[in-house]
ChimeraX commands (.cxc) that place a marker at each C-alpha (Angstrom):
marker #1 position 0.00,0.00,0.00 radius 0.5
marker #1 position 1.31,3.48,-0.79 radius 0.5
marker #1 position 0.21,6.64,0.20 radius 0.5
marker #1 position 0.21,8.22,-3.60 radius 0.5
marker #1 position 1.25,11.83,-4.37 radius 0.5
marker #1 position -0.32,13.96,-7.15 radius 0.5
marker #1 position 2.29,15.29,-9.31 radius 0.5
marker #1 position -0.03,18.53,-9.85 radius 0.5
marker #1 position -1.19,19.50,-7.27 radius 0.5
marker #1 position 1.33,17.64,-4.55 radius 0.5
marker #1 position -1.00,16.14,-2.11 radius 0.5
marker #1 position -0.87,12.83,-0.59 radius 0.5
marker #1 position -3.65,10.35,-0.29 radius 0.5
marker #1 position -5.08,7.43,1.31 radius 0.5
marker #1 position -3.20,4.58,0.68 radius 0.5
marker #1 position -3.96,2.29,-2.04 radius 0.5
marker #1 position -2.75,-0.60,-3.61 radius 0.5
marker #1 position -2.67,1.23,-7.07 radius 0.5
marker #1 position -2.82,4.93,-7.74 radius 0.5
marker #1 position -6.17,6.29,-6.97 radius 0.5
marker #1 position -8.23,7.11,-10.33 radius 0.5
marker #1 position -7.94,11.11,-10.09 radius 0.5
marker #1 position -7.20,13.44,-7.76 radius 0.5
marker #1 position -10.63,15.87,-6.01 radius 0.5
marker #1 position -7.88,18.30,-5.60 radius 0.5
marker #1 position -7.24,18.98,-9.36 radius 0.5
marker #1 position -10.82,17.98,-10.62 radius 0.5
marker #1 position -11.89,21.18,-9.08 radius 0.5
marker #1 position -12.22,24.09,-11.35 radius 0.5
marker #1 position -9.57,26.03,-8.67 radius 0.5
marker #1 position -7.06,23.76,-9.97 radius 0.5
marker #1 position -6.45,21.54,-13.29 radius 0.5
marker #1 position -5.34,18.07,-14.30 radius 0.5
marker #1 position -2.07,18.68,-16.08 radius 0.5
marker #1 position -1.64,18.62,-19.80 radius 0.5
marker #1 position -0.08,15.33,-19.96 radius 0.5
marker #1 position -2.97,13.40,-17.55 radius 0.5
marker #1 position -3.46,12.22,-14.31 radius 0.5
marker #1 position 0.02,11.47,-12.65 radius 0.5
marker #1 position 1.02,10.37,-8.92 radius 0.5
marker #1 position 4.54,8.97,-7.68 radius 0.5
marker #1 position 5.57,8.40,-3.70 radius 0.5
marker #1 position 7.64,9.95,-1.49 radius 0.5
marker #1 position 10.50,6.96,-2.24 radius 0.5
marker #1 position 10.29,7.73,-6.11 radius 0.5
marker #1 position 10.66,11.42,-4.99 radius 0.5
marker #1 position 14.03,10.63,-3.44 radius 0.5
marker #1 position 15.35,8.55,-5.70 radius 0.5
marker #1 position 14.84,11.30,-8.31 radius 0.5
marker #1 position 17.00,13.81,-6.16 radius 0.5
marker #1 position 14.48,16.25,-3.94 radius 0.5
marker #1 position 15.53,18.04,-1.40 radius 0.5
marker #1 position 14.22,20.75,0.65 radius 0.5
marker #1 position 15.94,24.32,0.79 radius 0.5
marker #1 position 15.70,26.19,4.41 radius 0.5
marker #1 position 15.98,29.91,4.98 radius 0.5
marker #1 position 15.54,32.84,7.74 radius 0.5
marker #1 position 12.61,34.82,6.51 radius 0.5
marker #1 position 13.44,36.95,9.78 radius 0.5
marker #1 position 14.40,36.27,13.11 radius 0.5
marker #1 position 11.60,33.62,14.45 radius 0.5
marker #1 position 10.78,32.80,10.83 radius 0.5
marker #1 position 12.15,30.07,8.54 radius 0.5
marker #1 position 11.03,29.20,4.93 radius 0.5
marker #1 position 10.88,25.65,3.54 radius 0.5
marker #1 position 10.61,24.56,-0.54 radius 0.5
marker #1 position 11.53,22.12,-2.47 radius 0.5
marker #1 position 14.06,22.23,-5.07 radius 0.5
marker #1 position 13.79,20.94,-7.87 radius 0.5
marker #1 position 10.62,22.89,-8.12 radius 0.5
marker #1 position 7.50,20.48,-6.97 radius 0.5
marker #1 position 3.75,20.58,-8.11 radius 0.5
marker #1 position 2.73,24.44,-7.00 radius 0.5
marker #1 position 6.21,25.29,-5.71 radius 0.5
marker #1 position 4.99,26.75,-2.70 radius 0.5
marker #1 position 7.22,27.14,0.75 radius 0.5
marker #1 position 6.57,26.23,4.17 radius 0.5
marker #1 position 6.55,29.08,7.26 radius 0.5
marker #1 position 7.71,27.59,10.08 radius 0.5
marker #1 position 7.44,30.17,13.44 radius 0.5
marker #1 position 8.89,29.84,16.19 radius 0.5
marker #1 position 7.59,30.90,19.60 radius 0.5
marker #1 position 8.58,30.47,23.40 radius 0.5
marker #1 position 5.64,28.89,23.72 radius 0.5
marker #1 position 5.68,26.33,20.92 radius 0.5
marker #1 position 6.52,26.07,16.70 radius 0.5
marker #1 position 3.59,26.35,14.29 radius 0.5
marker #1 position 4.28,25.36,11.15 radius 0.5
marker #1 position 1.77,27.57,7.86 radius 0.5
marker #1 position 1.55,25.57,4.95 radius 0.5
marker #1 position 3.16,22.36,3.90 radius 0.5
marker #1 position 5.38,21.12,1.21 radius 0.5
marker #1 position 5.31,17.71,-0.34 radius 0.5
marker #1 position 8.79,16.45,0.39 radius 0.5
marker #1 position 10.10,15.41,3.64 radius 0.5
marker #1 position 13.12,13.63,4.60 radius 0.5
marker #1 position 15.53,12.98,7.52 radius 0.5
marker #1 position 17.93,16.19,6.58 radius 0.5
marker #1 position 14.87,18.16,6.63 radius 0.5
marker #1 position 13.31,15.93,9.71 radius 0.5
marker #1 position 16.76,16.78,11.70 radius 0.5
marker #1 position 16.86,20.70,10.65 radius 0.5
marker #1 position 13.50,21.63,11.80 radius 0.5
marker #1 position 14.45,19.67,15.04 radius 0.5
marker #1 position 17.40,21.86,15.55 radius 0.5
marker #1 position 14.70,25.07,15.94 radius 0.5
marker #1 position 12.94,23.30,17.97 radius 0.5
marker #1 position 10.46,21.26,16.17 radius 0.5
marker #1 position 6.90,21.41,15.17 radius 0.5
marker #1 position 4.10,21.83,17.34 radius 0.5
marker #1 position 1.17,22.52,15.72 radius 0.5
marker #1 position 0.41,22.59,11.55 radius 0.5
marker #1 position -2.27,25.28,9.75 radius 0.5
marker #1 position -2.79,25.38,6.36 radius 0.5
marker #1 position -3.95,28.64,4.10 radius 0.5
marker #1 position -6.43,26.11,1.79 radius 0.5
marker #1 position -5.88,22.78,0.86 radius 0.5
marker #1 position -4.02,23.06,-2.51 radius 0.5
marker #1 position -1.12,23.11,0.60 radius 0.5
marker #1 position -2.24,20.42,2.05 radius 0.5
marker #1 position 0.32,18.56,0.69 radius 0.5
marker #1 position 1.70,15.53,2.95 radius 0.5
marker #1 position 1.08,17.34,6.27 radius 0.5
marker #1 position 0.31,13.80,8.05 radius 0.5
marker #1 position 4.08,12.96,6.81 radius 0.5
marker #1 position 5.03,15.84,8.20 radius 0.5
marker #1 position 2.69,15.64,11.39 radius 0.5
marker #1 position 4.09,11.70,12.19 radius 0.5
marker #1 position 7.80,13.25,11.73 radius 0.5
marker #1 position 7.09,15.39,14.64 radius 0.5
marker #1 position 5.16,13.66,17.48 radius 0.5
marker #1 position 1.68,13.69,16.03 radius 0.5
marker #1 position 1.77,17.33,16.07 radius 0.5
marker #1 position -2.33,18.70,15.74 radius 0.5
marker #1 position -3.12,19.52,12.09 radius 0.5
marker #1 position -5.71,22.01,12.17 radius 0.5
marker #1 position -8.37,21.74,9.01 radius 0.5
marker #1 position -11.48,24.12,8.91 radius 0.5
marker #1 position -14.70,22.29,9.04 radius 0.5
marker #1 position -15.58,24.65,6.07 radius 0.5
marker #1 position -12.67,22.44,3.96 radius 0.5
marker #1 position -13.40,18.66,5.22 radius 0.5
marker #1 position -14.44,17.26,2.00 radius 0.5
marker #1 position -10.99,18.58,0.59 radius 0.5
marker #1 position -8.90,16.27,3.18 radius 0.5
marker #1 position -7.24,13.39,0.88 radius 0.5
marker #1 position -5.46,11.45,3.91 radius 0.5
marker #1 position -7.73,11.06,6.87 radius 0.5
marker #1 position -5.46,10.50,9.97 radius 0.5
marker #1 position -6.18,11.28,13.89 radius 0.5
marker #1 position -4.03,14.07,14.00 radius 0.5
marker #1 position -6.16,16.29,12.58 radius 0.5
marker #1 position -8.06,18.68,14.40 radius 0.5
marker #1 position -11.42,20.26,12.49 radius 0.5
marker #1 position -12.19,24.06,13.81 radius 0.5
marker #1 position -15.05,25.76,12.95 radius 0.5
marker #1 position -13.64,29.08,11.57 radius 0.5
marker #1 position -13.46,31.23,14.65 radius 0.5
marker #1 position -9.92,32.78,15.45 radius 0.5
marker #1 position -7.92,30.43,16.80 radius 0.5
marker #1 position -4.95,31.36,19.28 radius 0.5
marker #1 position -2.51,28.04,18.68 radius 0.5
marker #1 position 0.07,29.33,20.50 radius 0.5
marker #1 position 0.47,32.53,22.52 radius 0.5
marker #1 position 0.61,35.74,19.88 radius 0.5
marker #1 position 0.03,33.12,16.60 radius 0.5
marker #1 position -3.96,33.29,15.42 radius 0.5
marker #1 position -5.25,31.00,13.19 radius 0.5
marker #1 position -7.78,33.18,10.99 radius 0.5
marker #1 position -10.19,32.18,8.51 radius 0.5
marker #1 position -10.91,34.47,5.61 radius 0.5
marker #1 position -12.65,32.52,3.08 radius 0.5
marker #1 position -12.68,33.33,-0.50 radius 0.5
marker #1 position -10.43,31.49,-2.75 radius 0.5
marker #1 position -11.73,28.38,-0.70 radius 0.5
marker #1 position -14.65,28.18,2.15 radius 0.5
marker #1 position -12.20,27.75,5.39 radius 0.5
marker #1 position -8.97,29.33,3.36 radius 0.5
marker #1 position -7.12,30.85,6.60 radius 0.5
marker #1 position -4.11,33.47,7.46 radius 0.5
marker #1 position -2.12,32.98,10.52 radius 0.5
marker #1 position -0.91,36.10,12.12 radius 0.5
marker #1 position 1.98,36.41,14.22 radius 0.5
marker #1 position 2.13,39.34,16.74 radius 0.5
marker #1 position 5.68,39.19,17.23 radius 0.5
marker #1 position 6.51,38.92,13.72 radius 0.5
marker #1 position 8.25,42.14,11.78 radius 0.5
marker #1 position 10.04,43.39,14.82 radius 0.5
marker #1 position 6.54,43.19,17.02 radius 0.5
marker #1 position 4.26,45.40,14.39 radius 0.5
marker #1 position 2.84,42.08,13.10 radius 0.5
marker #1 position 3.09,39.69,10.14 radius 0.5
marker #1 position 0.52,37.69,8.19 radius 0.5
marker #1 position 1.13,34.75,6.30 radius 0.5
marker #1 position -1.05,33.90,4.09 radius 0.5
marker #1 position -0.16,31.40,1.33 radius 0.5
marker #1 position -2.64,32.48,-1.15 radius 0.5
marker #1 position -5.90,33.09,1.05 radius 0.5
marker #1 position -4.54,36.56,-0.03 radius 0.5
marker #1 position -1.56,36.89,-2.77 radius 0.5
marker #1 position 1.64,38.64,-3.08 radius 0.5
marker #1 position 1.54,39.54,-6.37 radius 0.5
marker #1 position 4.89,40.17,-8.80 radius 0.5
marker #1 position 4.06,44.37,-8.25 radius 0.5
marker #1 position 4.85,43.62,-4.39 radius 0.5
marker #1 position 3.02,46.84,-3.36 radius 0.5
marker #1 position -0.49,45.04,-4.33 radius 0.5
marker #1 position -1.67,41.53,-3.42 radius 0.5
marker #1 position -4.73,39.82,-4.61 radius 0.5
marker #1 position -7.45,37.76,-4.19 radius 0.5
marker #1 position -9.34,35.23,-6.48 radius 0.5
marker #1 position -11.18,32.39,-6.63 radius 0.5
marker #1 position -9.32,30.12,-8.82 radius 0.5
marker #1 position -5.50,31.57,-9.88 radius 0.5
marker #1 position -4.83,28.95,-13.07 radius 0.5
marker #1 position -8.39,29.36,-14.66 radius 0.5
marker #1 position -8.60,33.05,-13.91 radius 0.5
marker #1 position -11.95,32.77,-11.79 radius 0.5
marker #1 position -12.38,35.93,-9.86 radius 0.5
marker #1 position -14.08,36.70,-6.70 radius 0.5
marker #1 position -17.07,39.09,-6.00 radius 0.5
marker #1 position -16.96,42.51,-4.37 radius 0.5
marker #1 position -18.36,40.71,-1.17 radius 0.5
marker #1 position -16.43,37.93,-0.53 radius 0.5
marker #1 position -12.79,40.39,-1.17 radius 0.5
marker #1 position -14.27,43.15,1.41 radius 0.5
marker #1 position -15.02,39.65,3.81 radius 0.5
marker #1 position -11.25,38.81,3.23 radius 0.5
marker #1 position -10.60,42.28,4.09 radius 0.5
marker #1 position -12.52,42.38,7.43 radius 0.5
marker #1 position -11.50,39.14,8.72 radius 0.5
marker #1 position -8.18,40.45,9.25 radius 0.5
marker #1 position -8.78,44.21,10.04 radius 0.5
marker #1 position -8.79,43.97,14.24 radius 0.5
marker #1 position -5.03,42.19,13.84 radius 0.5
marker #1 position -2.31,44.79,13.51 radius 0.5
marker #1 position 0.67,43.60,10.82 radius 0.5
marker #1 position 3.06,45.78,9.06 radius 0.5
marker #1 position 4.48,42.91,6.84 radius 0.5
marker #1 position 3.24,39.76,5.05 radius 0.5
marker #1 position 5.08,36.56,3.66 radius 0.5
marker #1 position 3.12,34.89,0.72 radius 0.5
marker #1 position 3.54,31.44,-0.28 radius 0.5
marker #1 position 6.31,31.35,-2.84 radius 0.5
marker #1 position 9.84,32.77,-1.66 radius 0.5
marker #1 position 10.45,36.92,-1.70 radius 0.5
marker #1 position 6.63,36.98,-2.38 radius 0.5
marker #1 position 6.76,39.45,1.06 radius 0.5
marker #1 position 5.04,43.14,1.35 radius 0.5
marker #1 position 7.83,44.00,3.88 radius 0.5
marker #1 position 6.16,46.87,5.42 radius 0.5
marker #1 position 3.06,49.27,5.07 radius 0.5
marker #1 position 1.39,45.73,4.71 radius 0.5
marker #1 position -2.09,46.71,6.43 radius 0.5
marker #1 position -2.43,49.70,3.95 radius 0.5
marker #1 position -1.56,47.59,0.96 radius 0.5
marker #1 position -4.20,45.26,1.43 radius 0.5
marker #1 position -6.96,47.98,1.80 radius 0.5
marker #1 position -6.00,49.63,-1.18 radius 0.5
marker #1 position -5.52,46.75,-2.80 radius 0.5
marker #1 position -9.07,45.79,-2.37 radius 0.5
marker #1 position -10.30,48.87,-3.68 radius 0.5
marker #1 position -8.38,48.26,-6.56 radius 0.5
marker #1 position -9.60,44.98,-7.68 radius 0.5
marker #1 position -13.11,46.02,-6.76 radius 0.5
marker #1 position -13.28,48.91,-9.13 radius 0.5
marker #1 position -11.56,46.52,-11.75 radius 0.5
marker #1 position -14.53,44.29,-11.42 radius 0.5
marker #1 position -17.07,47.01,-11.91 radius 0.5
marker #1 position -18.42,47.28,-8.48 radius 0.5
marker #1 position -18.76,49.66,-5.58 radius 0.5
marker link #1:1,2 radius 0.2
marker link #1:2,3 radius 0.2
marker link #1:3,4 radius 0.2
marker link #1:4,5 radius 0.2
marker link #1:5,6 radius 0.2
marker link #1:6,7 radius 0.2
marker link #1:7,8 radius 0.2
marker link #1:8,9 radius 0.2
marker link #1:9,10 radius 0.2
marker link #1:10,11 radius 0.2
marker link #1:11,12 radius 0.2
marker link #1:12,13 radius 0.2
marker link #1:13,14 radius 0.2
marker link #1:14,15 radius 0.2
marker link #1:15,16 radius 0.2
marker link #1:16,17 radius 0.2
marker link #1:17,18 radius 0.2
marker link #1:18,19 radius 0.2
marker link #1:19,20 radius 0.2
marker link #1:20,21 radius 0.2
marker link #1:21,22 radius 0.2
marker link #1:22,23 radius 0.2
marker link #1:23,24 radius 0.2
marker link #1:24,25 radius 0.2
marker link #1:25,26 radius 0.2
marker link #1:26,27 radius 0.2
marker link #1:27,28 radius 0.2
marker link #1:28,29 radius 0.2
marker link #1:29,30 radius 0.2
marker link #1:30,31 radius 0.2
marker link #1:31,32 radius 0.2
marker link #1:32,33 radius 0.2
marker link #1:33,34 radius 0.2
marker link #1:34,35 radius 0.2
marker link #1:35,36 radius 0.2
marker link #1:36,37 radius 0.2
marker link #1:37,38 radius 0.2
marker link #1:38,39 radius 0.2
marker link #1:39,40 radius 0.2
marker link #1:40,41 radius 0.2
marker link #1:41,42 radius 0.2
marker link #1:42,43 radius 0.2
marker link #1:43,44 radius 0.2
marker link #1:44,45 radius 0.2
marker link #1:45,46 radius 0.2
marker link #1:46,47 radius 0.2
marker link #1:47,48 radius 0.2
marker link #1:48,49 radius 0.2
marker link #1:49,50 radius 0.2
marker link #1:50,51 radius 0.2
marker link #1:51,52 radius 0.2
marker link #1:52,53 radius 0.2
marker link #1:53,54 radius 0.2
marker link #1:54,55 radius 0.2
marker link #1:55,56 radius 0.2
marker link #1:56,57 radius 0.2
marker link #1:57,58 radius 0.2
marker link #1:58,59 radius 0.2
marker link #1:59,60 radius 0.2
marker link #1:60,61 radius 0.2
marker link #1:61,62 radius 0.2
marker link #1:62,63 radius 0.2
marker link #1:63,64 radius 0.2
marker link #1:64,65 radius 0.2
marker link #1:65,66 radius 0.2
marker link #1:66,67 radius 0.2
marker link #1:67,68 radius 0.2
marker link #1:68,69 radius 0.2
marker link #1:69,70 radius 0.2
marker link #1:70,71 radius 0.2
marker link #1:71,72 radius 0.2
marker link #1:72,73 radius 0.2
marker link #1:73,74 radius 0.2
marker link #1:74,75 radius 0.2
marker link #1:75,76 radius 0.2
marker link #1:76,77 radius 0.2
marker link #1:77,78 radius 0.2
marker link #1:78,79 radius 0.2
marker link #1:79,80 radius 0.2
marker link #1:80,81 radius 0.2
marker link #1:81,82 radius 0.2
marker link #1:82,83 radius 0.2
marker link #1:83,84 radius 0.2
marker link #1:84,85 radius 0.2
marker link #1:85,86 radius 0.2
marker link #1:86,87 radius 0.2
marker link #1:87,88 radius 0.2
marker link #1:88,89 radius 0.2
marker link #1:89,90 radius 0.2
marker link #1:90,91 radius 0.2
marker link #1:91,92 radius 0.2
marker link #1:92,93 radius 0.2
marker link #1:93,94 radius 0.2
marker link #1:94,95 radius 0.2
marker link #1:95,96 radius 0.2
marker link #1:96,97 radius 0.2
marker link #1:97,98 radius 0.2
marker link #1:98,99 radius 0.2
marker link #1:99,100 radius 0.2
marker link #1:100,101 radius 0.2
marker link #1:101,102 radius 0.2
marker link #1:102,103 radius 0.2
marker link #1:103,104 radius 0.2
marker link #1:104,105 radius 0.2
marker link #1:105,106 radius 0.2
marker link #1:106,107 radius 0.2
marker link #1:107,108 radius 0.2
marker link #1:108,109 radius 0.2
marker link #1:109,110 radius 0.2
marker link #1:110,111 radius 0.2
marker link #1:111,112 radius 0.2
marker link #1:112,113 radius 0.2
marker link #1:113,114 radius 0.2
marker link #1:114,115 radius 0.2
marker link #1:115,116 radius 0.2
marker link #1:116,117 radius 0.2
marker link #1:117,118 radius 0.2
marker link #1:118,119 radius 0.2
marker link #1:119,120 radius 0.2
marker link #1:120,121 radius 0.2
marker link #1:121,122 radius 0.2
marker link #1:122,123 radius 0.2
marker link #1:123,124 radius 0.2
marker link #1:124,125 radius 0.2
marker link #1:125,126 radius 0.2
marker link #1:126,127 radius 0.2
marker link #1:127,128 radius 0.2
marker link #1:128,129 radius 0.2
marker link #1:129,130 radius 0.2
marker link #1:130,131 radius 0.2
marker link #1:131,132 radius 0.2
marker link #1:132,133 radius 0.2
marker link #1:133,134 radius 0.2
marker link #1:134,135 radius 0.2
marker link #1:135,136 radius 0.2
marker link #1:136,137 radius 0.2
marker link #1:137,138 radius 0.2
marker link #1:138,139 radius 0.2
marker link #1:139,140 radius 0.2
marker link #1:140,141 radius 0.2
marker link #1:141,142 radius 0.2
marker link #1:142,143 radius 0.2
marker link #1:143,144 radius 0.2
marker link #1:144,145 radius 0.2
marker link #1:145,146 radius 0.2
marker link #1:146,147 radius 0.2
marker link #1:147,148 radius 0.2
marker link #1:148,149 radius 0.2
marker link #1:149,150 radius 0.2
marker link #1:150,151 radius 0.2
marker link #1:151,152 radius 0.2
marker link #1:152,153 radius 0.2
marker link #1:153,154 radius 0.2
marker link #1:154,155 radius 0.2
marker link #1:155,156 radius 0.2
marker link #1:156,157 radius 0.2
marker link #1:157,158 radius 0.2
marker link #1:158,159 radius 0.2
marker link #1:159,160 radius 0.2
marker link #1:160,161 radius 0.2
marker link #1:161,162 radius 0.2
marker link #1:162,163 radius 0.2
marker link #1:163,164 radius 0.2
marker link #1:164,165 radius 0.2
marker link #1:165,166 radius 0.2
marker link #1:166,167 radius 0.2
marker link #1:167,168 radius 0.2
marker link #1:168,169 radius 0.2
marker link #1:169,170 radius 0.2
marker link #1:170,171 radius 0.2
marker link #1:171,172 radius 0.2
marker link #1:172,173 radius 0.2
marker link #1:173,174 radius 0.2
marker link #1:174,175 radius 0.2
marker link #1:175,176 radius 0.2
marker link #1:176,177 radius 0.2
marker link #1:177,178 radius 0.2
marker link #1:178,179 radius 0.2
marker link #1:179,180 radius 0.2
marker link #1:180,181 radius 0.2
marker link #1:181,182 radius 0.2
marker link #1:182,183 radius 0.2
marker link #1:183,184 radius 0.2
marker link #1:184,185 radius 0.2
marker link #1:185,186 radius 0.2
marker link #1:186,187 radius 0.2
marker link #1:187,188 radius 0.2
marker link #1:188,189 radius 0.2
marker link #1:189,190 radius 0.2
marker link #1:190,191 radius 0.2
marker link #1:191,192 radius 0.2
marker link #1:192,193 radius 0.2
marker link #1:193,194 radius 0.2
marker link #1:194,195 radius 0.2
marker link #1:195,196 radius 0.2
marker link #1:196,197 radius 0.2
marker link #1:197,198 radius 0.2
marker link #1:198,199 radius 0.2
marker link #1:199,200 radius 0.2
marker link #1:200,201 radius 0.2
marker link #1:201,202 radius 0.2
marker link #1:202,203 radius 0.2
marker link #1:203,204 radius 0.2
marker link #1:204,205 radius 0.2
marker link #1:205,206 radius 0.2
marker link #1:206,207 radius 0.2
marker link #1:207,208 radius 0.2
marker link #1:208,209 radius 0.2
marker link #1:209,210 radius 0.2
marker link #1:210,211 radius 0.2
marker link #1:211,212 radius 0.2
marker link #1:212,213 radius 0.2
marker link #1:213,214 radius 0.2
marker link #1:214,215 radius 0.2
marker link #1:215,216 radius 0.2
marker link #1:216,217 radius 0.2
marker link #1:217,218 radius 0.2
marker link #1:218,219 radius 0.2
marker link #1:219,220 radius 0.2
marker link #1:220,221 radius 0.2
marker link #1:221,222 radius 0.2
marker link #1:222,223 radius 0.2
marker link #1:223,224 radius 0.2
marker link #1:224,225 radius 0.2
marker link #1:225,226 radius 0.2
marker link #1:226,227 radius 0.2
marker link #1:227,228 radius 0.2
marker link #1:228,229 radius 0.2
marker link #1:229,230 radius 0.2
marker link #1:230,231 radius 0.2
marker link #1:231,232 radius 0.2
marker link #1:232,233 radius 0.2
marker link #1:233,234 radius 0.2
marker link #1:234,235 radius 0.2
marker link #1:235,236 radius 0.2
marker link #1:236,237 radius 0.2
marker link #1:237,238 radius 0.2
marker link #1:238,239 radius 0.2
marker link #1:239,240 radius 0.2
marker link #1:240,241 radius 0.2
marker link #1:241,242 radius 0.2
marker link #1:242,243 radius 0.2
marker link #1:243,244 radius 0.2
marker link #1:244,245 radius 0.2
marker link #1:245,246 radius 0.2
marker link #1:246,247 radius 0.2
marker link #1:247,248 radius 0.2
marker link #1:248,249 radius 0.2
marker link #1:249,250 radius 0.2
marker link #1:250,251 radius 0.2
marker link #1:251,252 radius 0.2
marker link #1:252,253 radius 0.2
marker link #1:253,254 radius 0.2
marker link #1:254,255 radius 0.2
marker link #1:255,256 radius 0.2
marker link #1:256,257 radius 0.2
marker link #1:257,258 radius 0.2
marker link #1:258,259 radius 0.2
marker link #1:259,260 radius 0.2
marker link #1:260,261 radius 0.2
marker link #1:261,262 radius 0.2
marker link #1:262,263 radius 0.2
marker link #1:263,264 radius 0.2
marker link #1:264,265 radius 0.2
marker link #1:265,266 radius 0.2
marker link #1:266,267 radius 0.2
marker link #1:267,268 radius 0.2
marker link #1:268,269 radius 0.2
marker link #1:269,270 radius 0.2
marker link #1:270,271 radius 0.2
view
């Protein structure tokens, strides 16, 4: 039995005997089934081909994690690191002992969020690697979960404090429970989001976005971006790291995403 891995989209599932038919992940219209089919492989073929993770200090507390050669989305991992426990934002597909023994060395993982579950990834890998840490899934996403395990923990979408001065917060939009994770301490103690893709760094890093599907081009309506908006407005942060590496706002964050609301609400033709 092997716990396949879609080569799109990077999540693990179930295990099978063979590789499961598709993937629910990529038969959405938020994501696609790539142009040469349906493909999976296993964390063992991943290794043999040469992964590795690459580790790097976003800022003091914070550490990034991707995967080189570039994986599925290509997204990094944000692991931060508290007195009061780790919590690691997002996932990556790939894990192995080098990695296994690195995030050790900062102290481990204690709890795992996710921003939506294209990140899901292989978080029970990661969650068995590190003592059965708590994966926290929304209710709102439960269908979405590929690998049922006992480490997860469902929340039903109100803040959540996992550790002291890190809040689990669900905006909704691109997907139902699609969550930020702020971090008081973060950006010298004016606060930090991270937020995958919930809400987007964009290549003009004085804008992010906000859609409902990024490869197909689906956008979102004026209501659902100014919910996305409010759902973070009573937590200060002057910076935010997205979910691909140097996809930061590094400061004026707060402002940034206000404006660039406005922007992509006039853009759509509303008011």
């Amino acid at each position: 039995m092997e716990h396949y891995i879609c080569k799109t989209c990077g999540v693990q599932h179930d295990a099978s005997e063979t590789p499961p038919a598709s993937c629910i992940i990529c038969d959405d219209e938020r994501q696609y089934v790539g142009f040469e089919g349906q493909q999976w492989t296993t964390m063992a073929e991943m290794q043999a081909a040469g992964y590795r993770n690459e580790i790097r200090d976003e800022e003091s507390g914070l550490t990034g994690i991707s995967t080189t050669p570039r994986f599925a989305i290509g997204q990094r991992a944000l692991l931060v690191q508290t007195d009061g426990g780790n919590i690691l934002y997002d996932c990556v597909t790939y894990l192995d002992d080098e990695t296994v023994e690195a995030v050790k060395a900062l102290g481990g993982i204690q709890g795992i969020c996710l921003s939506h579950p294209h990140f899901y990834d292989s978080m029970i890998e990661w969650s068995h690697a590190f003592d059965n840490a708590p994966v926290y899934i929304p209710e709102a996403d439960r269908q979405w979960v590929t690998r049922a395990d006992p480490v997860i923990e469902y929340w039903d979408g109100q803040p959540r404090e996992l550790v002291d001065g890190v809040t689990l917060i669900q905006t909704g939009g691109h997907f139902d429970g699609s969550a930020v994770l702020h971090w008081r301490d973060g950006a010298d103690g004016r606060g930090a989001l991270l937020v995958g893709d919930s809400i987007t760094v964009v290549l003009d890093r004085r804008y992010v976005s906000f859609m409902f599907s990024y490869p197909n081009l689906i956008p979102l309506d004026a209501e659902e971006v100014r919910n996305i908006v409010a759902s973070v407005d009573a937590f200060p942060y002057d910076r935010i790291y997205g979910g691909w590496w140097d996809r930061n706002v590094m400061s004026g964050a707060q402002d940034v995403v206000q404006a660039s609301a406005d922007r992509y609400i006039r853009r759509i033709g509303a008011s």
